[in-house]
C-alpha positions as CSV (number, residue, x, y, z in Angstrom):
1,X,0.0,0.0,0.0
2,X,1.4,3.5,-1.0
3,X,1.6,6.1,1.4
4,X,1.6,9.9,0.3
5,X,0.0,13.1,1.7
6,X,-1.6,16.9,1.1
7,X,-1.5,20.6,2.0
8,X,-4.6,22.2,3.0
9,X,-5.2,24.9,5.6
10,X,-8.7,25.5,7.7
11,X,-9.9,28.7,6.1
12,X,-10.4,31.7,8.2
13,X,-13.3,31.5,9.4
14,X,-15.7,34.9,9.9
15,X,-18.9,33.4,9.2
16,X,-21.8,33.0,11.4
17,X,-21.6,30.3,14.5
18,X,-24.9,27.9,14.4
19,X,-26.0,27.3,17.7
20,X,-25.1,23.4,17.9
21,X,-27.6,21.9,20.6
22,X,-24.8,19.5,22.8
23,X,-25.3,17.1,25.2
24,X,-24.0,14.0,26.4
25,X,-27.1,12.0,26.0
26,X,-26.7,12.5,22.5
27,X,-29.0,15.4,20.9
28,X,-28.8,16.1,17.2
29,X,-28.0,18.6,15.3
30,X,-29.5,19.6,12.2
31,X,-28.0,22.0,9.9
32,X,-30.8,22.4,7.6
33,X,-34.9,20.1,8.0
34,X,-35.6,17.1,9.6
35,X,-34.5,13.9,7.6
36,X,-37.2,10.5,7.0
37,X,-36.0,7.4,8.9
38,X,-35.7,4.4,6.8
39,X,-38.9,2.3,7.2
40,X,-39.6,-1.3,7.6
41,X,-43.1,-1.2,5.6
42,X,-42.1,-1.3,1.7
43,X,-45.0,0.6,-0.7
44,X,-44.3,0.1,-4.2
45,X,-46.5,1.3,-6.8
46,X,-47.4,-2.3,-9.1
47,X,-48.3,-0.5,-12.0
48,X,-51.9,-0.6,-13.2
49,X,-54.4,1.6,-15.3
50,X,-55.1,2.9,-11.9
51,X,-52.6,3.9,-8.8
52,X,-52.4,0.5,-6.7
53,X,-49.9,0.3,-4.0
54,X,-48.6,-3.1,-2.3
55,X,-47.3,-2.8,1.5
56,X,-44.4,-5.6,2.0
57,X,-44.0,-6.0,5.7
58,X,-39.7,-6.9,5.7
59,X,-38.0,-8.3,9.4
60,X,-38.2,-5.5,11.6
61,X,-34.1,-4.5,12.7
62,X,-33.2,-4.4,15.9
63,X,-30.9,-3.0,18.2
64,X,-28.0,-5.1,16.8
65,X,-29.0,-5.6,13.0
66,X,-29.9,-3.5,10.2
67,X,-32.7,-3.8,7.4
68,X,-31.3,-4.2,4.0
69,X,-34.3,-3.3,1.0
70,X,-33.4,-3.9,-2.1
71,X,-36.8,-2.9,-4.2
72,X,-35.1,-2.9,-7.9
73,X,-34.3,-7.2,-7.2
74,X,-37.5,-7.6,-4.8
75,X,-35.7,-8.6,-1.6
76,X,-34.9,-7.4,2.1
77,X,-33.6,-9.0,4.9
78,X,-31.3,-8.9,8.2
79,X,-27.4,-8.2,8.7
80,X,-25.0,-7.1,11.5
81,X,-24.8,-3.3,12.5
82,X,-21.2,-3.4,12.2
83,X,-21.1,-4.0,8.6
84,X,-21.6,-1.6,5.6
85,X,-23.2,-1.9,2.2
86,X,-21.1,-1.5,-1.1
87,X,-22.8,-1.4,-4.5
88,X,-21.0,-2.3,-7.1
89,X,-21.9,-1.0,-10.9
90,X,-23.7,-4.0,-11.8
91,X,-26.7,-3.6,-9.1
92,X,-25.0,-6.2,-7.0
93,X,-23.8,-5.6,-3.4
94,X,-21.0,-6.2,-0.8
95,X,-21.6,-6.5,2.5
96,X,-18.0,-5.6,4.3
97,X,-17.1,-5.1,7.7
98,X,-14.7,-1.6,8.5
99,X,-13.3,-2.0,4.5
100,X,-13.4,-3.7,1.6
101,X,-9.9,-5.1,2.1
102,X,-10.5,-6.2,6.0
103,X,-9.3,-10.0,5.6
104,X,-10.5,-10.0,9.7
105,X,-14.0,-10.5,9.3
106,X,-16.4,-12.2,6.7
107,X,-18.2,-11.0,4.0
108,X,-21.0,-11.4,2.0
109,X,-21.5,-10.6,-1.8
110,X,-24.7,-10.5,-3.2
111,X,-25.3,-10.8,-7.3
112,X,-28.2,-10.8,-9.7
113,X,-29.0,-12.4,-13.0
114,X,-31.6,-13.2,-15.0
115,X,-32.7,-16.7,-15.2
116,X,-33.7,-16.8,-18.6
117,X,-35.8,-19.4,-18.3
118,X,-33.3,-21.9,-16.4
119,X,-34.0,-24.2,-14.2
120,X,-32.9,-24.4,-10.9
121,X,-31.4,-27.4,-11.3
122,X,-29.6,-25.8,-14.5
123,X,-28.3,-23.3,-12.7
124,X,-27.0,-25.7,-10.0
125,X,-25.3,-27.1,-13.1
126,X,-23.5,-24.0,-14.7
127,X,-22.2,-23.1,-10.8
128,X,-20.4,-26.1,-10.4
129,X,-18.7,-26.5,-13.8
130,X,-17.5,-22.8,-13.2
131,X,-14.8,-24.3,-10.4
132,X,-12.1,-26.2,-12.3
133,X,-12.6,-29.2,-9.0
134,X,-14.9,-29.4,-6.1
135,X,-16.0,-32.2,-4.4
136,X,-19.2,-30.1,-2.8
137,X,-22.4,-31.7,-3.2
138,X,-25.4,-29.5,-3.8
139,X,-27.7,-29.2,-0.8
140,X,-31.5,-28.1,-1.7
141,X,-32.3,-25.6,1.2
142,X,-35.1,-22.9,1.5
143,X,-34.8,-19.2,0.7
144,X,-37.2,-16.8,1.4
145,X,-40.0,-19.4,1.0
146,X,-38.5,-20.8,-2.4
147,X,-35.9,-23.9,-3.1
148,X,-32.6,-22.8,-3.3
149,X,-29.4,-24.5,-3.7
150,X,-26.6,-24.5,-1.6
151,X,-22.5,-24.6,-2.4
152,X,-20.2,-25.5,0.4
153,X,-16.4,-25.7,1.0
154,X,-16.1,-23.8,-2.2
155,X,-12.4,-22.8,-3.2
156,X,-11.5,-19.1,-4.3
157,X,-9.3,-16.4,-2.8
158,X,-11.0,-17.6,0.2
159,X,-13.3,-20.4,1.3
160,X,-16.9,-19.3,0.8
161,X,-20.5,-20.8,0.9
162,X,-22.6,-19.9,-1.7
163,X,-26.7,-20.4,-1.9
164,X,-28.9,-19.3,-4.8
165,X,-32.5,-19.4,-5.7
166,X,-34.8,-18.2,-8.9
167,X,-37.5,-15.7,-8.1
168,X,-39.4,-14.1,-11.4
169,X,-37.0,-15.6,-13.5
170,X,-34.0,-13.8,-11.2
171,X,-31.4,-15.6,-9.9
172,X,-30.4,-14.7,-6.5
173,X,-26.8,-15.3,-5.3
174,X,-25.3,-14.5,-2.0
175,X,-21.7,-16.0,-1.5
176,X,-20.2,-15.6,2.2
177,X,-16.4,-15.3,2.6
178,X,-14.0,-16.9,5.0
179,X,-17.0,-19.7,6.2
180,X,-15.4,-22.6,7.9
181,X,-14.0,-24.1,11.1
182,X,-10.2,-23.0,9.5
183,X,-11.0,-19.8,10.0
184,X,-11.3,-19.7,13.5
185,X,-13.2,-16.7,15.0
186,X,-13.8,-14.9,11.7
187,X,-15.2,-18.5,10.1
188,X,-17.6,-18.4,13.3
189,X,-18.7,-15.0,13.0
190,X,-19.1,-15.7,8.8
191,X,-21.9,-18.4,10.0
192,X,-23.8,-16.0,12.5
193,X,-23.9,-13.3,9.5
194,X,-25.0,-16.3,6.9
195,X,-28.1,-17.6,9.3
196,X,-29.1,-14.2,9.9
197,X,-29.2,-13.1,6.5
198,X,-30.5,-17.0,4.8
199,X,-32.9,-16.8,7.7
200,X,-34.5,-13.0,7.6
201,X,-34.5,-13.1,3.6
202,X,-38.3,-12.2,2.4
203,X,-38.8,-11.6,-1.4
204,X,-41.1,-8.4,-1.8
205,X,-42.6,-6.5,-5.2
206,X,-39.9,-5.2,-7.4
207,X,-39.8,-1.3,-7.9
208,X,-37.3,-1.1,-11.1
209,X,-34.1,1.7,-10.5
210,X,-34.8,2.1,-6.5
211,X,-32.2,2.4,-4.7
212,X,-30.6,0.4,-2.3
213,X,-31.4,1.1,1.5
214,X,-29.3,-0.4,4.0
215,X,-29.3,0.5,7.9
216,X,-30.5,3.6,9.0
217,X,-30.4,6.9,7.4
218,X,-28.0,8.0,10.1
219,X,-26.5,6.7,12.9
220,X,-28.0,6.9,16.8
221,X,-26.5,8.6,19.0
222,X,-23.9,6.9,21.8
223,X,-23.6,8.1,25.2
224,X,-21.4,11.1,25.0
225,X,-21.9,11.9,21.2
226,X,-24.0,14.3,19.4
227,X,-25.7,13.8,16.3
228,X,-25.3,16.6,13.4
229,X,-27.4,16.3,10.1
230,X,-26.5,18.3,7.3
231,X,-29.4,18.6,5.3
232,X,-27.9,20.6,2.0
233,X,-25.7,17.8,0.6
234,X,-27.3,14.9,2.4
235,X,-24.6,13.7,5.0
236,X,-24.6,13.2,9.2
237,X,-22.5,11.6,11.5
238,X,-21.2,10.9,15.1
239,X,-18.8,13.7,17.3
240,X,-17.8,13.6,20.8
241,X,-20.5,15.8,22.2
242,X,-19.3,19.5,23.1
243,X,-18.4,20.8,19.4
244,X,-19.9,24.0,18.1
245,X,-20.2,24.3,14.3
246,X,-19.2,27.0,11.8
247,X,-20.6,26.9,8.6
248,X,-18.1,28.6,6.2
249,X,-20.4,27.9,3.3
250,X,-23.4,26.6,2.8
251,X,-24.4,26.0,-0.9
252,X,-25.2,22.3,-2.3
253,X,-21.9,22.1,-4.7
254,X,-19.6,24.2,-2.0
255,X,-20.4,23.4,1.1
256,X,-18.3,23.3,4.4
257,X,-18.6,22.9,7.9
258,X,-16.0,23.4,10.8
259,X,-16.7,21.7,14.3
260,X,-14.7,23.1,17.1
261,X,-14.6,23.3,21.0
262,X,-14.1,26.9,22.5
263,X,-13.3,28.6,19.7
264,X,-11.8,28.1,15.8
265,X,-8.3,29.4,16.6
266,X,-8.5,26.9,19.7
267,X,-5.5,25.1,19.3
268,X,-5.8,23.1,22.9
269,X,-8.7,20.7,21.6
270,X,-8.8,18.5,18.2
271,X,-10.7,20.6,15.5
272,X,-12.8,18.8,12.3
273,X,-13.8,20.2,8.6
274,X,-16.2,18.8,6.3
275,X,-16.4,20.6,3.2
276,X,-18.1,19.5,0.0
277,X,-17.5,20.7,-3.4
278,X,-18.1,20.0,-7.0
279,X,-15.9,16.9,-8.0
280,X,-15.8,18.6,-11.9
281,X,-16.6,14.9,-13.2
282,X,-13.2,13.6,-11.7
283,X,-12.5,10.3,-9.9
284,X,-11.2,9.5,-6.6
285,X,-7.8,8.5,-8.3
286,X,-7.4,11.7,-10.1
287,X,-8.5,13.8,-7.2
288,X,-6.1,11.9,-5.4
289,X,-2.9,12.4,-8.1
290,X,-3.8,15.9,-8.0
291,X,-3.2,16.2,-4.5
292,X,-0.3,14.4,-4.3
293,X,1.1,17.2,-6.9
294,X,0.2,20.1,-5.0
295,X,1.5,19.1,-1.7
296,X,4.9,18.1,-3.5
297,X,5.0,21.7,-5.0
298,X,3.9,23.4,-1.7
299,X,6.8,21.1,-0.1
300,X,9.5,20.4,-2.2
301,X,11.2,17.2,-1.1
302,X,8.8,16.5,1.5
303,X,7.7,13.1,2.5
304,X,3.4,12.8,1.2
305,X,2.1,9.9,2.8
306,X,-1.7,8.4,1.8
307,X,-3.5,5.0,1.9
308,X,-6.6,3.6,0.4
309,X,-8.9,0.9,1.1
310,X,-10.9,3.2,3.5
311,X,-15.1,3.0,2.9
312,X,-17.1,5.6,4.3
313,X,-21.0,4.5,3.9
314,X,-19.8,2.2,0.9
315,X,-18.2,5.2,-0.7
316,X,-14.5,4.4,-1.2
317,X,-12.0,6.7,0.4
318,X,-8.3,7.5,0.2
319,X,-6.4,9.0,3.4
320,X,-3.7,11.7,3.4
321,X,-1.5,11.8,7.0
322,X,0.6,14.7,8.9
323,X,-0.7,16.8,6.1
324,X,2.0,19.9,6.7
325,X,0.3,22.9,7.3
326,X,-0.5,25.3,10.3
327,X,-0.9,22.3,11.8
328,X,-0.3,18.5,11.1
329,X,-3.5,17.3,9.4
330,X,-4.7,14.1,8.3
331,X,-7.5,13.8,5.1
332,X,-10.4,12.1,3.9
333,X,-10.6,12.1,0.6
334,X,-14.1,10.9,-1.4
335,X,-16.4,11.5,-4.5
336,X,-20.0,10.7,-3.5
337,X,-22.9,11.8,-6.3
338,X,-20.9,14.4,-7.7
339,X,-19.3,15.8,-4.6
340,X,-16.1,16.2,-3.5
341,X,-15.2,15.5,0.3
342,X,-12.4,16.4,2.0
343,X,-12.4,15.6,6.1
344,X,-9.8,16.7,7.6
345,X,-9.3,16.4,11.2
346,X,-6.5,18.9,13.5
347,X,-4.1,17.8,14.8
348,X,-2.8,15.0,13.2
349,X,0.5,14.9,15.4
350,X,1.3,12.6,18.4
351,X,3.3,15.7,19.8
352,X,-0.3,17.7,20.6
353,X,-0.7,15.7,23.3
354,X,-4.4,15.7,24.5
355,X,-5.3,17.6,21.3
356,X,-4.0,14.4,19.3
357,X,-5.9,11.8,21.7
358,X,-9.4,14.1,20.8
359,X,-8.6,13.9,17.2
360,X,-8.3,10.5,17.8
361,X,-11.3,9.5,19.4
362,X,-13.3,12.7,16.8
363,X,-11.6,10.3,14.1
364,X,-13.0,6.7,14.9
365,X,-16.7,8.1,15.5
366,X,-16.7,9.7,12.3
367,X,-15.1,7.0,10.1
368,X,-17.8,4.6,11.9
369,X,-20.9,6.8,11.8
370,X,-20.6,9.3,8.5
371,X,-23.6,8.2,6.3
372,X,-25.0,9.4,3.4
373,X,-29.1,9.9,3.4
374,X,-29.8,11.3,-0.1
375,X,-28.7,11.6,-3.6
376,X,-29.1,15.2,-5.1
């Protein structure tokens, strides 16, 4: 994994202080209205001559699982809360714990197909003549109230289980990673996510190009966070609770926020900016080279360091550290529906003491909490 890094100084900041309602039992904050909680009941519009609505009734989450909808394939079901939705291009998904490169934990892929007129058994067939040699024996088990097929012992970067099922001429395929007694901990935990997710599975009516829901909107508050919604380009997350917020600008493709303690010259506590601007139709990777550049120019000879494989809300991330500046900074770099982010959290130097330990902890509940709760 490379490491670089990037220059990038906290503006000055003369703009009007929102009042940012604190506590340690967790009250939000809401720059901007009141976001819509993700919803168990599904109403999709079937499509007559006349407006008909069905109401799907999916497993209701609970304290420690999530509800995943997925209306454009017709299915919902159960998973962990400590795990994260990727969607990949071709309307399949990932579910991945902390990043998509974490070989620690499990994870579980989910892909779509059309049957095109198959069989089950047919498909069965076509699986296991993709593997150049298993000796797994297809197990018929039930999926959502339909026969489905089951793959074990499977081989592959790692060993997976996979089970798969044809609902309206779909094929429905969820592989989980790293299942197995050999994988000690991680193979137990891989079983606990499969059963949760084989046994919560519930087909509902299709709604073609929704998109995919998984968890809630945004995170619940922990004892001794607050909760701050940004309502103009769609984001909240977890802070340590006691931060005020700035808002140096407010507009949907330029947008930026500055969280701080006493003041925003207050050097003595850690210090956070999230600013969103208009990616201009670049990628991560070019965003990223770009960066790279201008540090190297600001700082001839100096030493950029950055890392990738970071996923905030199944939104891939890249990370700058001991960004040189007025202070040592370290960045969050992503693109998400058009936007450019850039978190960067003060100081990012284990010389600042208790300022460093703040940006610290202000850096694990963001990474863990930041969601996304609307496409512009």
């Amino acid at each position: 994994m490379k490491h670089n890094l990037i220059h990038s100084l906290f503006p000055l900041f003369a703009l009007i202080i929102l009042t940012a309602c604190n506590s340690a039992d967790g009250v939000e904050t809401t720059v901007g209205s009141a976001n819509q909680d993700i919803e168990t009941s599904v109403q999709v519009d079937i499509g007559t001559d006349t407006e008909v609505t069905a109401v799907v009734d999916c497993p209701e989450a609970t304290s420690d699982t999530h509800l995943l909808v997925d209306n454009a394939h017709g299915i919902c079901f159960l998973y962990p809360n400590s795990y994260d939705a990727y969607q990949s291009m071709g309307g399949g998904f990932t579910l991945y714990k902390g990043s998509l490169l974490n070989t620690e934990a499990p994870s579980v892929s989910v892909a779509f197909e059309s049957a095109g007129g198959r069989s089950l058994q047919e498909v069965t067939d076509q699986r296991l003549s993709d593997y150049a040699s298993t000796d797994t024996q297809p197990e018929s088990l039930n999926l959502g109230g339909d026969e489905a097929m089951m793959l074990d012992n499977l081989p592959g970067q790692d060993i997976n289980r996979r089970i798969f099922t044809i609902h309206n001429d779909l094929v429905v395929d969820l592989v989980t990673a790293r299942i197995g007694a050999e994988y000690g901990a991680v193979g137990e935990e891989a079983e606990r996510v499969y059963e949760m997710i084989t046994g919560s599975l519930q087909f509902i009516p299709v709604l073609t190009d929704a998109p995919l829901r998984a968890g809630p909107e945004c995170p619940e508050p922990v004892p001794d966070s607050t909760q701050y919604t940004n309502e103009i380009v769609g984001y909240c997350l977890l802070l340590p609770a006691g931060y005020e917020i700035l808002e140096v600008s407010s507009k949907a493709t330029d947008n930026e926020l500055v969280f701080y303690v006493d003041s925003v010259q207050d050097t003595s506590h850690a210090r956070l900016s999230v600013k969103a601007t208009d990616a201009k139709g670049r990628t991560l990777d070019e965003i990223t080279a770009a960066y790279e550049t201008e540090i190297e120019k600001a700082v001839p000879g100096y030493d950029v360091m950055w890392s990738f494989g970071y996923m905030l809300d199944g939104e891939p991330a890249n990370q700058f550290s001991q960004v040189p500046g007025q202070d040592l900074s370290r960045q969050v770099l992503l693109v998400h529906d058009g936007l450019f982010y850039n978190i960067t959290f003060v100081p990012d130097d284990p010389d600042a003491g208790d300022g460093y330990t703040e940006m610290q902890t202000m850096y694990d509940m963001l990474m863990d909490s930041f969601s996304f709760f609307w496409n512009r």
